[in-house]
N, C-alpha and C positions, 0 to 999 in steps of 0.2 A: 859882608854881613851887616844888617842895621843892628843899631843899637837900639835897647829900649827904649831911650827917649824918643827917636824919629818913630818908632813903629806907636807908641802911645801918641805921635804927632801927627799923624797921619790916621789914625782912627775918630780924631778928633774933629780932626777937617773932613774928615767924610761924614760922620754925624753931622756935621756944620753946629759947633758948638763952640762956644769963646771960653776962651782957658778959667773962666771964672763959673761959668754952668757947667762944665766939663769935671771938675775939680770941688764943686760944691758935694757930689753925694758922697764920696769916697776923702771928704775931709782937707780937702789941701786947697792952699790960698791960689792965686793963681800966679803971684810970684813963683811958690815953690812947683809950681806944675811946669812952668816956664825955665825953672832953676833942670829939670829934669829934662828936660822936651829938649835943650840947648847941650844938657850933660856939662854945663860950666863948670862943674866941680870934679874932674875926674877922681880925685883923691879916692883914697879907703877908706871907706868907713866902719865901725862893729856894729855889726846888726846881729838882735839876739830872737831867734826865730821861735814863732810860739804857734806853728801849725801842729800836724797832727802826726809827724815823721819823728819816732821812738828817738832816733839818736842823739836829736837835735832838741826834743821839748823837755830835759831836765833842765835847762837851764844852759844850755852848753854854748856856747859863742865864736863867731866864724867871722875874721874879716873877709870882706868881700868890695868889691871893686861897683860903683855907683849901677855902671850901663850889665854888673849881672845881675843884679835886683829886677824879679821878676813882679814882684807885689808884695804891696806893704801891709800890714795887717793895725789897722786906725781903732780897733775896738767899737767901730761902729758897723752895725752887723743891719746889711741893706733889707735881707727879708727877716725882720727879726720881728716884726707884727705875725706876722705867719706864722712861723715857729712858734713864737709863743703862744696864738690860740690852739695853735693843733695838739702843742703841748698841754692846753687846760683840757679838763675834764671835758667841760662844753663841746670843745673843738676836737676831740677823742673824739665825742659820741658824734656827733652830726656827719664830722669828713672820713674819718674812719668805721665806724662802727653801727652808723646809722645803713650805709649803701651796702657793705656785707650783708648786711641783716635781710636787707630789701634783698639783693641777688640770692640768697639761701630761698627765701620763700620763695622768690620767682621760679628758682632749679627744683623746690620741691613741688609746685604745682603744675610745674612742666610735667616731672617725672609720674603724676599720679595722675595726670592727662593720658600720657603715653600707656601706661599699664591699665589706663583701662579700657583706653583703644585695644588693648592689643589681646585682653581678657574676650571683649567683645566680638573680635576678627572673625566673622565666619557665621557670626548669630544673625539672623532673620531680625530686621527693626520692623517692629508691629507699627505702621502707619492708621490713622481714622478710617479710614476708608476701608482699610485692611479691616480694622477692628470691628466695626458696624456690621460687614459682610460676615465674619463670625457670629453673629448675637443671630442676626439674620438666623442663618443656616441652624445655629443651635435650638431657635423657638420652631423652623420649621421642624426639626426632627423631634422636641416636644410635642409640638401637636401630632402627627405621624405614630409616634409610640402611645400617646393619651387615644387616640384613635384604635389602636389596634387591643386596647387592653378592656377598650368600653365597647367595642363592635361595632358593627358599621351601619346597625341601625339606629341605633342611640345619636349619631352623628348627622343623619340626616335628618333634613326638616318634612314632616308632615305634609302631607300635600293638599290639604285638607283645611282650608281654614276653622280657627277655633269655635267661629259663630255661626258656621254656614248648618245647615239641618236638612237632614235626606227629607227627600217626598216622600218617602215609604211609610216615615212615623208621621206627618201627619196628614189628617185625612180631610176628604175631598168635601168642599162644600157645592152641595147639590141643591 
């Protein structure tokens, strides 16, 4: 079984990182990243564990042996820009609270899409064409009824022009 330092030693060389950029975000020199990587020190040490396991974060203390040390805890906290915007009000409302917002309206304008598709399933859509063809038919049967209520002589034209004058009225120049 490797020990921690080769397995943190071999993560490194695979990154292709030199124990000094390797060792910068997480706080440690590159002597002591090397002090580790090597395990020089096999001794014991007291390490007083401040994660988040009930037994151990009253303050309680444990020796432990260098290569069982899985991670050190530096007080330097990597995504801690993050956290703390998300944690301000600003950073509430935009990352959380803004895309809920947006996703409620989007499911509610879906949902009142859909019901009123589904109100409509089955209804006749009155198109222009459709529509004109109605007014049509409605002025023919206007006229047709205005027709039959005036008689059907009322409706026709005279056959007679207005200006024209029988021969009979006047008379003959002799």
């Amino acid at each position: 079984m490797k020990t921690v330092g080769e397995r943190i030693k071999e993560v490194r060389k695979a990154l292709g990182l030199s124990g000094e950029a390797f060792g910068k975000p997480i706080g440690l020199s590159r002597g002591a990243l090397s002090n580790i990587e090597r395990n020089t020190n096999g001794r014991i040490v007291s390490v007083k564990t401040m994660g988040d396991n009930v037994e151990f974060s009253r303050g309680h203390e444990e020796t432990v042996r260098r290569d069982a040390i899985i991670a050190v805890y530096t007080g330097t906290r990597v995504a801690g820009l993050v956290l703390t915007f998300l944690g301000s009000r600003l950073g509430f409302g935009l990352c959380i609270l803004l895309p809920l917002v947006l996703f409620f309206v989007y499911q509610l304008v879906m949902f009142i899409r859909t019901l009123i598709s589904v109100r409509n399933d089955g209804k006749k859509v009155i198109t222009v064409a459709d529509e004109e063809l109605i007014k049509q038919k409605a002025i023919e049967e206007y006229l047709r009824r205005q027709a039959e209520v005036n008689g059907p002589d009322k409706d026709k034209p005279d056959d007679k022009p207005d200006d024209a004058t029988d021969s009979s009225e006047t008379p003959d120049k002799q």
